[in-house]
N, CA, C and O atoms as a GROMACS GRO file, in nm:
protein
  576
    1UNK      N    1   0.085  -0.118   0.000
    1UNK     CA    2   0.000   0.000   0.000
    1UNK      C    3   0.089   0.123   0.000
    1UNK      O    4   0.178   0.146   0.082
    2UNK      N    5   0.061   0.185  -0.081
    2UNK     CA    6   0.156   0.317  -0.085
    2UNK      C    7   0.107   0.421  -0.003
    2UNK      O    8  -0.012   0.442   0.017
    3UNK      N    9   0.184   0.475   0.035
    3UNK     CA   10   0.187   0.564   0.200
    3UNK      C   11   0.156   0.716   0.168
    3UNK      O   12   0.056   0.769   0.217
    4UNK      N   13   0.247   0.789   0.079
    4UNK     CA   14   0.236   0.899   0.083
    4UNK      C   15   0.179   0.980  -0.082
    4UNK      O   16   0.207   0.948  -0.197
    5UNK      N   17   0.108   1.074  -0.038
    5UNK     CA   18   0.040   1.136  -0.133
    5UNK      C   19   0.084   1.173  -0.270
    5UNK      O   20   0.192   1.232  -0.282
    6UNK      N   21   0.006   1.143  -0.384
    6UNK     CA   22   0.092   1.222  -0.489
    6UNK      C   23  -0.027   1.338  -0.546
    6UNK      O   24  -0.144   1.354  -0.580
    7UNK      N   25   0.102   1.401  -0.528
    7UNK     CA   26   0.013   1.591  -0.632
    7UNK      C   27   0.042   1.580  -0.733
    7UNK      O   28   0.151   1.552  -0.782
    8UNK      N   29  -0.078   1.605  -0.788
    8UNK     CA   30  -0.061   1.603  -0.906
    8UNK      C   31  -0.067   1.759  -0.965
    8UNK      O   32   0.033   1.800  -1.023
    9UNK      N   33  -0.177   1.843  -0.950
    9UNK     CA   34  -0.144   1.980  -0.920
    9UNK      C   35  -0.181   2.053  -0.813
    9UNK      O   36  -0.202   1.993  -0.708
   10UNK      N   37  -0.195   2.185  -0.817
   10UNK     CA   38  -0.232   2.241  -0.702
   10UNK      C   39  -0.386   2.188  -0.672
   10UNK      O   40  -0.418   2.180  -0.554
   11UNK      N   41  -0.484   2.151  -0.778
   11UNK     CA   42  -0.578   2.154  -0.708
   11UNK      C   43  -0.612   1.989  -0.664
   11UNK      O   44  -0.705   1.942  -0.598
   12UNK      N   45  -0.498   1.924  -0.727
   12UNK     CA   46  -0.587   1.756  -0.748
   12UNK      C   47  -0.449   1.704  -0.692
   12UNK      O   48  -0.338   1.728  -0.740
   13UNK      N   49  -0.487   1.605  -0.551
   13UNK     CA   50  -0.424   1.563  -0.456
   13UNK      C   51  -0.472   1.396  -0.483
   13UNK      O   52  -0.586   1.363  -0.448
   14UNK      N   53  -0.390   1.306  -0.537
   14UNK     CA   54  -0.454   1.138  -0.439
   14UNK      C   55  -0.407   1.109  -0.319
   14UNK      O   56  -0.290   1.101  -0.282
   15UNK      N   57  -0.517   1.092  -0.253
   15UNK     CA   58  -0.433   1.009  -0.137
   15UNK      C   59  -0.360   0.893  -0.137
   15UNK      O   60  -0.365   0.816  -0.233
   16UNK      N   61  -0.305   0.874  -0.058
   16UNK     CA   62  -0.189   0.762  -0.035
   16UNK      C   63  -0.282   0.640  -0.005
   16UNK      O   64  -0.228   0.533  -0.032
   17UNK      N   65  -0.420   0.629   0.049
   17UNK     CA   66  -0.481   0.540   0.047
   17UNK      C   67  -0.581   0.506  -0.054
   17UNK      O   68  -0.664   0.423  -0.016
   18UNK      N   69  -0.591   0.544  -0.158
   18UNK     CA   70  -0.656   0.566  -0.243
   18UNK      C   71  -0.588   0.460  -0.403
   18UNK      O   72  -0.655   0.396  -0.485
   19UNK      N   73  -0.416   0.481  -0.395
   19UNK     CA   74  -0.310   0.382  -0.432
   19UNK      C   75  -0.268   0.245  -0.406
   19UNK      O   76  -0.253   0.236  -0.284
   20UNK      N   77  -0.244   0.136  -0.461
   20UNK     CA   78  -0.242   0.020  -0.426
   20UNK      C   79  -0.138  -0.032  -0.525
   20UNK      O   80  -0.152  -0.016  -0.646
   21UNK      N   81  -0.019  -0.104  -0.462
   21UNK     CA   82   0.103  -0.104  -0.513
   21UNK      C   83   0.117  -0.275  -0.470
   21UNK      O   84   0.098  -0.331  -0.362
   22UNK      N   85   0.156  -0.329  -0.601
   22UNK     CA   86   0.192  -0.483  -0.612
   22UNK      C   87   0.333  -0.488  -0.674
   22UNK      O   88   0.361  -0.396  -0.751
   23UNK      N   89   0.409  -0.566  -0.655
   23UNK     CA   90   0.582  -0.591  -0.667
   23UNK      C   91   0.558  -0.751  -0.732
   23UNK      O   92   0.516  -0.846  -0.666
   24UNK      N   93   0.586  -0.755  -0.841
   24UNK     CA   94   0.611  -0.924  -0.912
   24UNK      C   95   0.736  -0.913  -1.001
   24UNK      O   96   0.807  -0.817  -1.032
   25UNK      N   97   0.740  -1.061  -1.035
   25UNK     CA   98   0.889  -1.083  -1.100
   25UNK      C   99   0.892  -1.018  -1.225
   25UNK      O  100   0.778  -1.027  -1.272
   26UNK      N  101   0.991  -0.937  -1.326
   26UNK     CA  102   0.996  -0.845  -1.431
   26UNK      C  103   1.074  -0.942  -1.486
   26UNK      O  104   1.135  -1.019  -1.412
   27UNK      N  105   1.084  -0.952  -1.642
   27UNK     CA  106   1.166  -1.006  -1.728
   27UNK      C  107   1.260  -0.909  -1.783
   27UNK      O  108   1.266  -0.793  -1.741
   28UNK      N  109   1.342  -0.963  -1.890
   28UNK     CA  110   1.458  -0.840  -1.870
   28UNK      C  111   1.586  -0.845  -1.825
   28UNK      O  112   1.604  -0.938  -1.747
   29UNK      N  113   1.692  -0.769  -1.848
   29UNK     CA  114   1.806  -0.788  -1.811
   29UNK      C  115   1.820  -0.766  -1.673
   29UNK      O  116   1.732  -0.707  -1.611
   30UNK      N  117   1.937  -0.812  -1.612
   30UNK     CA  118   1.933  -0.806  -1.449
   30UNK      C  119   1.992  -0.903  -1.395
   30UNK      O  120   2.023  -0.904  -1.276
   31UNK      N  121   2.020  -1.017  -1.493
   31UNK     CA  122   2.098  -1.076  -1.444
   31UNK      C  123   2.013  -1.207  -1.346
   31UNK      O  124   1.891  -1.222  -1.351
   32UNK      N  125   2.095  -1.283  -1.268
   32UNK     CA  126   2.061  -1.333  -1.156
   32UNK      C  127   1.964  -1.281  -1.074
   32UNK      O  128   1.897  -1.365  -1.015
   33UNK      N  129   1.931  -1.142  -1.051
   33UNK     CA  130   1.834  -1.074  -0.955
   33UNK      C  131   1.749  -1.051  -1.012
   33UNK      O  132   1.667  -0.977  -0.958
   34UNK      N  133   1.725  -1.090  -1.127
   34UNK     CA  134   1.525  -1.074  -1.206
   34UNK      C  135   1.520  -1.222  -1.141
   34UNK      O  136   1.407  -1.270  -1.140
   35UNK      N  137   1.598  -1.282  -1.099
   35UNK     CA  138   1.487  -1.447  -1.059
   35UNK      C  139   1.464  -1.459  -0.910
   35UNK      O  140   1.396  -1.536  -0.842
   36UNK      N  141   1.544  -1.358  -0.883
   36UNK     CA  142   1.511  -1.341  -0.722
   36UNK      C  143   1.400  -1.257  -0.618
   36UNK      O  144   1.337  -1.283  -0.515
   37UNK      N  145   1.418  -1.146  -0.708
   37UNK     CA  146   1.364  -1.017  -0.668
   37UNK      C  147   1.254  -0.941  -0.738
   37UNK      O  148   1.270  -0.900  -0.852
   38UNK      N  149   1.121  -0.919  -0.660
   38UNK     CA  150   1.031  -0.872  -0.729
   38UNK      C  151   1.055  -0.707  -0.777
   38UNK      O  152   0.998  -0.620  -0.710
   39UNK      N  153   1.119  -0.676  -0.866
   39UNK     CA  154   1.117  -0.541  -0.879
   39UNK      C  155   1.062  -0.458  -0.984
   39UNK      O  156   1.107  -0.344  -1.000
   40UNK      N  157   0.916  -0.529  -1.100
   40UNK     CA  158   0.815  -0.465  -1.140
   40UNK      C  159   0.710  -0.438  -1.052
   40UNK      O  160   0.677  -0.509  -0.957
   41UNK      N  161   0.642  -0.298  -1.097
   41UNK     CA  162   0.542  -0.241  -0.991
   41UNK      C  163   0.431  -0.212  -1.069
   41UNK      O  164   0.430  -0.155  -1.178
   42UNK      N  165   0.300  -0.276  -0.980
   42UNK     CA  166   0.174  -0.269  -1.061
   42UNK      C  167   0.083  -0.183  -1.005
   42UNK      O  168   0.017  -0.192  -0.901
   43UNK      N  169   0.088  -0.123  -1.066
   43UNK     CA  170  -0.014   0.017  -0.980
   43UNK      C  171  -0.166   0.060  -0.964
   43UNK      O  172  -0.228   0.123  -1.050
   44UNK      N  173  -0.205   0.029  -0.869
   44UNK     CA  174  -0.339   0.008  -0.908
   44UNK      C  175  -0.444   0.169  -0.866
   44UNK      O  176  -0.402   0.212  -0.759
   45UNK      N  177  -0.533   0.238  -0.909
   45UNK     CA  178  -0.530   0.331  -0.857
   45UNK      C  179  -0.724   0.354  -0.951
   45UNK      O  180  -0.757   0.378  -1.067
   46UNK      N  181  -0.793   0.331  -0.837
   46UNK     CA  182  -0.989   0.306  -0.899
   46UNK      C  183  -1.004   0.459  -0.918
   46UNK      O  184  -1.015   0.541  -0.827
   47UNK      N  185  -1.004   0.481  -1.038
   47UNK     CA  186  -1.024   0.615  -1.078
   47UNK      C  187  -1.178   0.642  -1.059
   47UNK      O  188  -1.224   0.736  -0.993
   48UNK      N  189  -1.249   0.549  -1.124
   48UNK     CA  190  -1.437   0.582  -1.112
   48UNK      C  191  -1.456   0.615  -0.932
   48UNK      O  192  -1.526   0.713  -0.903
   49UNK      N  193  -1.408   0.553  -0.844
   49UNK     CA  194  -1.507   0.592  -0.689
   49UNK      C  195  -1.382   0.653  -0.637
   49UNK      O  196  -1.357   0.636  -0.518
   50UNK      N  197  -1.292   0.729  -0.721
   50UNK     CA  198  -1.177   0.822  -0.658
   50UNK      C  199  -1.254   0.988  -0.627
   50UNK      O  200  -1.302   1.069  -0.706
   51UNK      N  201  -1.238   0.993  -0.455
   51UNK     CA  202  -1.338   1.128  -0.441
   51UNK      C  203  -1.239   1.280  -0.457
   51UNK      O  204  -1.267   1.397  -0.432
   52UNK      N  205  -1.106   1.209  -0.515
   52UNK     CA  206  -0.987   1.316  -0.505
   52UNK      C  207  -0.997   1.395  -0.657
   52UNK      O  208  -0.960   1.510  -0.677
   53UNK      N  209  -1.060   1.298  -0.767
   53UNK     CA  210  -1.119   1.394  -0.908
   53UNK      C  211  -1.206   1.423  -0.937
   53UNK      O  212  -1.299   1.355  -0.894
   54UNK      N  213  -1.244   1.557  -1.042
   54UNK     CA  214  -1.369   1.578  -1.054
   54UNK      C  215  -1.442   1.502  -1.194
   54UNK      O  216  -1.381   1.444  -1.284
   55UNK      N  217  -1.559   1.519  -1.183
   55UNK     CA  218  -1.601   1.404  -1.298
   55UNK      C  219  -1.522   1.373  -1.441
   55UNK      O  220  -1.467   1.272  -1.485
   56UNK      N  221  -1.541   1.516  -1.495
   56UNK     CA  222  -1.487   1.539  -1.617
   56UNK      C  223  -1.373   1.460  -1.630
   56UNK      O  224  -1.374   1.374  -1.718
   57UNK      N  225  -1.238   1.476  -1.534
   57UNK     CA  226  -1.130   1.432  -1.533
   57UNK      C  227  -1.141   1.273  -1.504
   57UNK      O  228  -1.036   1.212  -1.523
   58UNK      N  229  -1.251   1.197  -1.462
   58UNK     CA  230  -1.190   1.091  -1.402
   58UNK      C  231  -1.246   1.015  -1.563
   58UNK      O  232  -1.197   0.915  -1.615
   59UNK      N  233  -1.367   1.101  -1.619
   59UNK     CA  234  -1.413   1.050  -1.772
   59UNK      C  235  -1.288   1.043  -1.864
   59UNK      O  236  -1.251   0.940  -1.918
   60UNK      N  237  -1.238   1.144  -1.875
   60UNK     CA  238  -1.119   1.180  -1.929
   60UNK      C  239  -1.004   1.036  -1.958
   60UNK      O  240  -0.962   0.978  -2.058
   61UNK      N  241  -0.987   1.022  -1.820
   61UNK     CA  242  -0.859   0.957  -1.755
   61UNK      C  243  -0.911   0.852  -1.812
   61UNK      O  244  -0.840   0.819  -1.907
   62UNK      N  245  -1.050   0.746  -1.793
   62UNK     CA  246  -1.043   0.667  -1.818
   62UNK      C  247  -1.027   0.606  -1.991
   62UNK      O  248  -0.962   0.510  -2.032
   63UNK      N  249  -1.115   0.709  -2.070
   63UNK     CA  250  -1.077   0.734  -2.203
   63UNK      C  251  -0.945   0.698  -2.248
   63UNK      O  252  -0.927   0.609  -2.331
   64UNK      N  253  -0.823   0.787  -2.177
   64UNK     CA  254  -0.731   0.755  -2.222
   64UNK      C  255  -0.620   0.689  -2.188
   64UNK      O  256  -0.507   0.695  -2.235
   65UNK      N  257  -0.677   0.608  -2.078
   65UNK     CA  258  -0.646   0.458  -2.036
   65UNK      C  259  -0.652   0.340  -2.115
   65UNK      O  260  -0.571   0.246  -2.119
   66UNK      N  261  -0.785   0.360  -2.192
   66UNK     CA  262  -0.799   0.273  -2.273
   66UNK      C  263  -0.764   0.140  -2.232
   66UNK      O  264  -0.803   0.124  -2.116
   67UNK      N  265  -0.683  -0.004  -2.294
   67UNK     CA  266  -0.737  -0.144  -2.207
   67UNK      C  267  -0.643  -0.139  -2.052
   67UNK      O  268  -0.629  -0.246  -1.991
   68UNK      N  269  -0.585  -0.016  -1.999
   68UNK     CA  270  -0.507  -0.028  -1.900
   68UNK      C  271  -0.627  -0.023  -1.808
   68UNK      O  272  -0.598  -0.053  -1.692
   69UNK      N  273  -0.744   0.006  -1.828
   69UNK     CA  274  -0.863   0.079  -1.730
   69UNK      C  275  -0.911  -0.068  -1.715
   69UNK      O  276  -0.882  -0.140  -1.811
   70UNK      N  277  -0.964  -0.114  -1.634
   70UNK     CA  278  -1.077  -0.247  -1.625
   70UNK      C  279  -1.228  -0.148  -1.612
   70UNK      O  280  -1.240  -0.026  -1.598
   71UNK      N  281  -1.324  -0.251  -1.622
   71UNK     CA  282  -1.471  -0.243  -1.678
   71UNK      C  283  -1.531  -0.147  -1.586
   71UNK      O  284  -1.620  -0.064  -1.602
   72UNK      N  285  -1.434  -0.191  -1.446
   72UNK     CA  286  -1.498  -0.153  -1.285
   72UNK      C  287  -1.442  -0.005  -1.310
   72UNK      O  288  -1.512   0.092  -1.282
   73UNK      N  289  -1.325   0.008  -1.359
   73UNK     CA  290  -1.282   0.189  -1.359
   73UNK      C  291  -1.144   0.149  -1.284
   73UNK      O  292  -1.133   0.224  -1.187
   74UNK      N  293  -1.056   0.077  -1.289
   74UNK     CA  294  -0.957   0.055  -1.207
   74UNK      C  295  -0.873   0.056  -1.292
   74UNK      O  296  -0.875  -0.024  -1.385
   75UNK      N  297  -0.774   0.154  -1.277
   75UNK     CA  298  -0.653   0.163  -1.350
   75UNK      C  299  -0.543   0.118  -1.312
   75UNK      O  300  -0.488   0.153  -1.208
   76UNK      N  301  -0.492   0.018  -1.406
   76UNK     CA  302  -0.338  -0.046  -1.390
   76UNK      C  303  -0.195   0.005  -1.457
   76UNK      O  304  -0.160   0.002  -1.574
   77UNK      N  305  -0.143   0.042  -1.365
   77UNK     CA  306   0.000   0.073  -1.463
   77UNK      C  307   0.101   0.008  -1.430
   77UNK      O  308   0.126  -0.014  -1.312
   78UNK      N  309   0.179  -0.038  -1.532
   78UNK     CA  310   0.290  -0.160  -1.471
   78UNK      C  311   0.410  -0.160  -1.529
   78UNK      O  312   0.434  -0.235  -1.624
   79UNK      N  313   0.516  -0.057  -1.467
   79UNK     CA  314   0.611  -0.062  -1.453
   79UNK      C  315   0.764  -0.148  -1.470
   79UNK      O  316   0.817  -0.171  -1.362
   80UNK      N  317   0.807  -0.176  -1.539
   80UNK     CA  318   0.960  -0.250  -1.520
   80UNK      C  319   1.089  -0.242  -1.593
   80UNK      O  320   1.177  -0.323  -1.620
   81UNK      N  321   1.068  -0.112  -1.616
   81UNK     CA  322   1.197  -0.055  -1.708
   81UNK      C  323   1.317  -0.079  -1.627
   81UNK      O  324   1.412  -0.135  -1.680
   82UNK      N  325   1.324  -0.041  -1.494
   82UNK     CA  326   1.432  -0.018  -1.420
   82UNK      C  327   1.461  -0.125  -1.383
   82UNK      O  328   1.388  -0.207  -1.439
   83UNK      N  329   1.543  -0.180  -1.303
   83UNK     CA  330   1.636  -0.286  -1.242
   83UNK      C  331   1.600  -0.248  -1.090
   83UNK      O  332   1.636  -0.341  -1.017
   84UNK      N  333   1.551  -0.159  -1.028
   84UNK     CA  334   1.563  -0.138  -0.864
   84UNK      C  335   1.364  -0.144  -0.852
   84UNK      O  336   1.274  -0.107  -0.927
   85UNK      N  337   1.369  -0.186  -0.767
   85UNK     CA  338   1.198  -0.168  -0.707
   85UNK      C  339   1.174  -0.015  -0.690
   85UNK      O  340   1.068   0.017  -0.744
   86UNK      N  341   1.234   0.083  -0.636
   86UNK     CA  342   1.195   0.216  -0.608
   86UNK      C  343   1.211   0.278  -0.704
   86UNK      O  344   1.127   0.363  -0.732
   87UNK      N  345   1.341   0.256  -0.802
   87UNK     CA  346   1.285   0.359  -0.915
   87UNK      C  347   1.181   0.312  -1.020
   87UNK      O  348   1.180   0.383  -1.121
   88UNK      N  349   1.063   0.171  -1.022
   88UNK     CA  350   0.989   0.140  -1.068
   88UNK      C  351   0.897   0.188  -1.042
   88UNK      O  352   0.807   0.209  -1.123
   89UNK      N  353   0.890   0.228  -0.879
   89UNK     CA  354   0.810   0.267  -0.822
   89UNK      C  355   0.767   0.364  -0.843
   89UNK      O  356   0.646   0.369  -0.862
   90UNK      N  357   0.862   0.510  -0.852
   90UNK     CA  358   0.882   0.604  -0.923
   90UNK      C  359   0.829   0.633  -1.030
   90UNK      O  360   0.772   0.742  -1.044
   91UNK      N  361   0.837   0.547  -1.124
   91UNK     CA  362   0.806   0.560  -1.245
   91UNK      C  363   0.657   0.525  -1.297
   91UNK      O  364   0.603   0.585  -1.389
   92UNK      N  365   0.590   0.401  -1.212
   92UNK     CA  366   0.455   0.434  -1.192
   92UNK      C  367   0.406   0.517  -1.131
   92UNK      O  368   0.285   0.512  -1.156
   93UNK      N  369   0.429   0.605  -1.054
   93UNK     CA  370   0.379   0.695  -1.050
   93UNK      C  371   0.372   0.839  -1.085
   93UNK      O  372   0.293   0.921  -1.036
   94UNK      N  373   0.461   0.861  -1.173
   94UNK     CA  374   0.492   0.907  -1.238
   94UNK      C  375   0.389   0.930  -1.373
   94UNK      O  376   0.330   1.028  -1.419
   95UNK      N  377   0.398   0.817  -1.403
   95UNK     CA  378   0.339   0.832  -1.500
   95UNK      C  379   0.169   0.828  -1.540
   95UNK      O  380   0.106   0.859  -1.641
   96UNK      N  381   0.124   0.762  -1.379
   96UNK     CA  382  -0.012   0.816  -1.332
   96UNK      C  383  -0.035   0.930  -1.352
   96UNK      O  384  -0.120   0.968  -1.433
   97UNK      N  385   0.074   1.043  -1.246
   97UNK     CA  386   0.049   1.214  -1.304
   97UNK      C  387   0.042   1.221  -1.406
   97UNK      O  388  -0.052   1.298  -1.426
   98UNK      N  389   0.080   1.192  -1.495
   98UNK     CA  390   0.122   1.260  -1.677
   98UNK      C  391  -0.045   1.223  -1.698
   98UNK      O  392  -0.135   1.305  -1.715
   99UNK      N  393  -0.053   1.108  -1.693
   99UNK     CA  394  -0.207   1.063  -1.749
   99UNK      C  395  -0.318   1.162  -1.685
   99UNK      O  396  -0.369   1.246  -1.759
  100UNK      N  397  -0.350   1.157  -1.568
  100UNK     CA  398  -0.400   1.255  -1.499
  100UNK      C  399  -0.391   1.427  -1.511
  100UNK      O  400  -0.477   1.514  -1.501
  101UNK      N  401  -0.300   1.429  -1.528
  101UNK     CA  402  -0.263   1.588  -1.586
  101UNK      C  403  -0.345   1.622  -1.734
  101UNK      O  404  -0.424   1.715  -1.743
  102UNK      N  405  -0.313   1.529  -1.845
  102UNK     CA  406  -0.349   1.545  -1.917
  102UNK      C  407  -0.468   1.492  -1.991
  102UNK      O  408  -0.493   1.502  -2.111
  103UNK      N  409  -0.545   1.426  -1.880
  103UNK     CA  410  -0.687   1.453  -1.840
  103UNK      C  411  -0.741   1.570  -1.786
  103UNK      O  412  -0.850   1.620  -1.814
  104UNK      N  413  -0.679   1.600  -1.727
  104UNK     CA  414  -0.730   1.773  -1.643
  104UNK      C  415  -0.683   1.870  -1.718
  104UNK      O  416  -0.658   1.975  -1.659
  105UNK      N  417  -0.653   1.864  -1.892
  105UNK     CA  418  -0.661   1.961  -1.933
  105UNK      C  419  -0.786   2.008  -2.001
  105UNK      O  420  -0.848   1.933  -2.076
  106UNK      N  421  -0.829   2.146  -1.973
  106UNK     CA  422  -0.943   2.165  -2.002
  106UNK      C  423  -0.980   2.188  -2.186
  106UNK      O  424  -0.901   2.184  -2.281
  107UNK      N  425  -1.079   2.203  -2.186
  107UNK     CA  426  -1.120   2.106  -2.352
  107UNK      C  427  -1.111   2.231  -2.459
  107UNK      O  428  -1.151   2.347  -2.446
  108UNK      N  429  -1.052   2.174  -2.559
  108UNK     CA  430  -1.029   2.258  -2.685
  108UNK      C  431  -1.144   2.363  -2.698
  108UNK      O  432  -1.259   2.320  -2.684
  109UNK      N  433  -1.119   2.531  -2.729
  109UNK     CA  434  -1.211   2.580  -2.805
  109UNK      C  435  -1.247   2.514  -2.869
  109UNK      O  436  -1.192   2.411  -2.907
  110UNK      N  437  -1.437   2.593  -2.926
  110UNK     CA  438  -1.506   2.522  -3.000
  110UNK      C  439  -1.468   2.572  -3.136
  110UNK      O  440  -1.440   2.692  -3.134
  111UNK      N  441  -1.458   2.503  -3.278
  111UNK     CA  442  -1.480   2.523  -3.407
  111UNK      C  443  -1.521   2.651  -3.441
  111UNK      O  444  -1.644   2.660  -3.444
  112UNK      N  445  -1.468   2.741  -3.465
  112UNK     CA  446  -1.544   2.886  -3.535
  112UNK      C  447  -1.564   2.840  -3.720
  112UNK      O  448  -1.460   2.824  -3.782
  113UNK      N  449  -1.664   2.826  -3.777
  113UNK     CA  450  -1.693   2.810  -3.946
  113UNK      C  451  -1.684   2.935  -3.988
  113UNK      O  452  -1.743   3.038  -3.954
  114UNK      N  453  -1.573   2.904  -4.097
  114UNK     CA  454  -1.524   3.027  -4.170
  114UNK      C  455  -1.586   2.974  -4.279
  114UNK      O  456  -1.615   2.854  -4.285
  115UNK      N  457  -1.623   3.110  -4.430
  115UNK     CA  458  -1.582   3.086  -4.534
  115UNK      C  459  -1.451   3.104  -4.624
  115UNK      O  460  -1.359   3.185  -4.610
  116UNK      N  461  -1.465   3.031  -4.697
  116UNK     CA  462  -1.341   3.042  -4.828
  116UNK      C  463  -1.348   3.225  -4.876
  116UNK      O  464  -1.448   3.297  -4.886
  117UNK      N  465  -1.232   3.251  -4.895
  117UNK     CA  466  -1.237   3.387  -4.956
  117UNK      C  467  -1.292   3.380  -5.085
  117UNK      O  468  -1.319   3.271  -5.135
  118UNK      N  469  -1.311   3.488  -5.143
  118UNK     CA  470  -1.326   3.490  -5.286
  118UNK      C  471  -1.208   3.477  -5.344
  118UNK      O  472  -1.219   3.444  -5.463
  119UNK      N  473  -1.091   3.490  -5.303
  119UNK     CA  474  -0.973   3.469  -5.431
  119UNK      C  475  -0.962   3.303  -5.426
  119UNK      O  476  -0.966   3.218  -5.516
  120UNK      N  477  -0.946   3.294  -5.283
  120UNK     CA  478  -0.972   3.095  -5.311
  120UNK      C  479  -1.030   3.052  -5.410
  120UNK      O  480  -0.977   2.996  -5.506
  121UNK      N  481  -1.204   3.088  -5.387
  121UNK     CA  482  -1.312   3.015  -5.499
  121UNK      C  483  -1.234   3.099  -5.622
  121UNK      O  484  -1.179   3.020  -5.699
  122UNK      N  485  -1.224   3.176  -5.643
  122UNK     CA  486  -1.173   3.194  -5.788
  122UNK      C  487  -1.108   3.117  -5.848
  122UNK      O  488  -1.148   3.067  -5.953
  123UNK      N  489  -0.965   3.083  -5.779
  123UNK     CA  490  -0.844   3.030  -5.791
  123UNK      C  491  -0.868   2.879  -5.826
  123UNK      O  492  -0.829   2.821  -5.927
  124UNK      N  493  -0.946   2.824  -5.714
  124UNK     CA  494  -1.023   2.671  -5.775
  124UNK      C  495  -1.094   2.683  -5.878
  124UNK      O  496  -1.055   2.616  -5.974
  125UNK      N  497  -1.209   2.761  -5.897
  125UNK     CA  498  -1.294   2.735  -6.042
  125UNK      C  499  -1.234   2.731  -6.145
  125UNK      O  500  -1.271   2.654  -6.234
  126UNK      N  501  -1.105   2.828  -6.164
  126UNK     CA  502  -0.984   2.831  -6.280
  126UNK      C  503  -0.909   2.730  -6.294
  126UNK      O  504  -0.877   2.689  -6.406
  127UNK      N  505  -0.876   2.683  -6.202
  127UNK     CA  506  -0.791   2.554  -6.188
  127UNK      C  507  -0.893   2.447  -6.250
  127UNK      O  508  -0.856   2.372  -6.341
  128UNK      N  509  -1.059   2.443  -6.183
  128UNK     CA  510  -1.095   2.289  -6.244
  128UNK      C  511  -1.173   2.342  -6.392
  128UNK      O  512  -1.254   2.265  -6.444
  129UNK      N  513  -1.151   2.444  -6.440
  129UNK     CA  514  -1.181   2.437  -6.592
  129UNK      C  515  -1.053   2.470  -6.646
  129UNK      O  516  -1.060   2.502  -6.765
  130UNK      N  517  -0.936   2.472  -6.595
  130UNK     CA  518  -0.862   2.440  -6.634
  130UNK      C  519  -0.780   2.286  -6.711
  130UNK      O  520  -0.733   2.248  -6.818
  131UNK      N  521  -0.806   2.237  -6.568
  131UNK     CA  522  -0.862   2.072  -6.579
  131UNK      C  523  -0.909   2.007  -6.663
  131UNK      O  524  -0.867   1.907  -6.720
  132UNK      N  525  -1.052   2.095  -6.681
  132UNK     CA  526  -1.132   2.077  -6.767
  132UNK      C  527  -1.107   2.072  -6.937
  132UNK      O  528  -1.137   1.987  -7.021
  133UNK      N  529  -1.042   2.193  -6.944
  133UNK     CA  530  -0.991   2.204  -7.051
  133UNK      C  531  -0.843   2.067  -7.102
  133UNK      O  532  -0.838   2.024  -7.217
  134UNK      N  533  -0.774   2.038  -7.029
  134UNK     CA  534  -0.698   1.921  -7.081
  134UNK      C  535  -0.760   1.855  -7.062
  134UNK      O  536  -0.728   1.789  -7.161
  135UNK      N  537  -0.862   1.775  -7.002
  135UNK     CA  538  -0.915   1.660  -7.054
  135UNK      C  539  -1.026   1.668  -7.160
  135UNK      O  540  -1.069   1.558  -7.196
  136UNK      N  541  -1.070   1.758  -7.206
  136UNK     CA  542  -1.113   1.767  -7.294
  136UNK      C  543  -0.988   1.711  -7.497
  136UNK      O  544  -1.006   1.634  -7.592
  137UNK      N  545  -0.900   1.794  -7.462
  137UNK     CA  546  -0.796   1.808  -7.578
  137UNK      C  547  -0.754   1.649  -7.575
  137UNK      O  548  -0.694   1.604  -7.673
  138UNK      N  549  -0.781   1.575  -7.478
  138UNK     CA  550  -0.714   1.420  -7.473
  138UNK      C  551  -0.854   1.336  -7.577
  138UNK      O  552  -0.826   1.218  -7.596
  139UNK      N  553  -0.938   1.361  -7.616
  139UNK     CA  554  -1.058   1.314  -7.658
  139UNK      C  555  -1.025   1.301  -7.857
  139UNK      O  556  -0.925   1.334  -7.920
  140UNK      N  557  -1.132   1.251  -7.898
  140UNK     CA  558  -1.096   1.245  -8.027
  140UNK      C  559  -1.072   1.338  -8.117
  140UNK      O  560  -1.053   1.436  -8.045
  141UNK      N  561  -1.060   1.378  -8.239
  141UNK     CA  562  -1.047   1.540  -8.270
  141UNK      C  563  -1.162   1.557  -8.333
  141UNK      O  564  -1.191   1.448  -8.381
  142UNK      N  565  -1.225   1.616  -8.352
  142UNK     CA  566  -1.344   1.666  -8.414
  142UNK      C  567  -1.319   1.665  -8.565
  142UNK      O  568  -1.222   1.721  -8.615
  143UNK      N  569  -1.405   1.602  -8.630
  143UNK     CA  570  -1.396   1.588  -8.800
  143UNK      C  571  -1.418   1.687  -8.868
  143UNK      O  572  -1.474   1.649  -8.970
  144UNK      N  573  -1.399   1.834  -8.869
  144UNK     CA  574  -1.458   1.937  -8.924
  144UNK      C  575  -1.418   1.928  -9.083
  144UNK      O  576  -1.460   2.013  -9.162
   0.00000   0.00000   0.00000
């Protein structure tokens, strides 16, 4: 169980009980101590009944979790780049913030519909009777 809090920003805090941290065997270089030592970290962290985000964000998060999310809303991240348990550790959580962060960014302006200028439409109509005009000259010749 992971102990201490991560900020993510000023306004969005998880608690440390809210996190749930599993250690299993990692494949990978390491030698002798990948067969000994559990030092991948699986991070577990229920975004849907988390009272530390606000809706939008936890919709967000799970979106772009995609198959890391289970059905229930429980997000897994699993770690094992490193060779040491703590900087795995690190690094899941880590990378919880990033996901989270960029869930809590707030949502694109909307679409303003422009029209085409008039030199545009000009510029195209010339161009496709332009067009027009060579595929025409590719045709048979006229018997006059």
């Amino acid at each position: 169980m992971a102990s201490e809090p991560l900020y993510i920003n000023e306004n969005i805090v998880i608690a440390g009980w809210e996190l749930t941290e599993q250690f299993v065997l990692a494949g990978g270089p390491g030698g002798q101590n990948v067969n000994k030592v559990s030092t991948a970290v699986q991070l577990f962290f229920d975004v849907q009944a988390s009272p530390s985000l606000p809706e939008r964000v936890k919709a967000n998060a799970l979106k772009l979790a995609g198959r890391r999310a289970s059905k229930e809303g429980v997000l897994m991240i699993e770690a094992n780049r490193f060779r040491s348990q703590e900087r795995n550790r690190e690094d899941a959580r880590e990378r919880l913030k990033e996901l989270i962060l960029k869930a809590a960014e707030p949502p694109p302006p909307p679409r303003r519909k422009t029209k085409p200028t008039r030199g545009s439409i000009e510029r195209r109509l010339k161009e496709k009777s332009g067009r027009s005009e060579v595929k025409k000259l590719r045709g048979r010749p006229a018997g006059d």
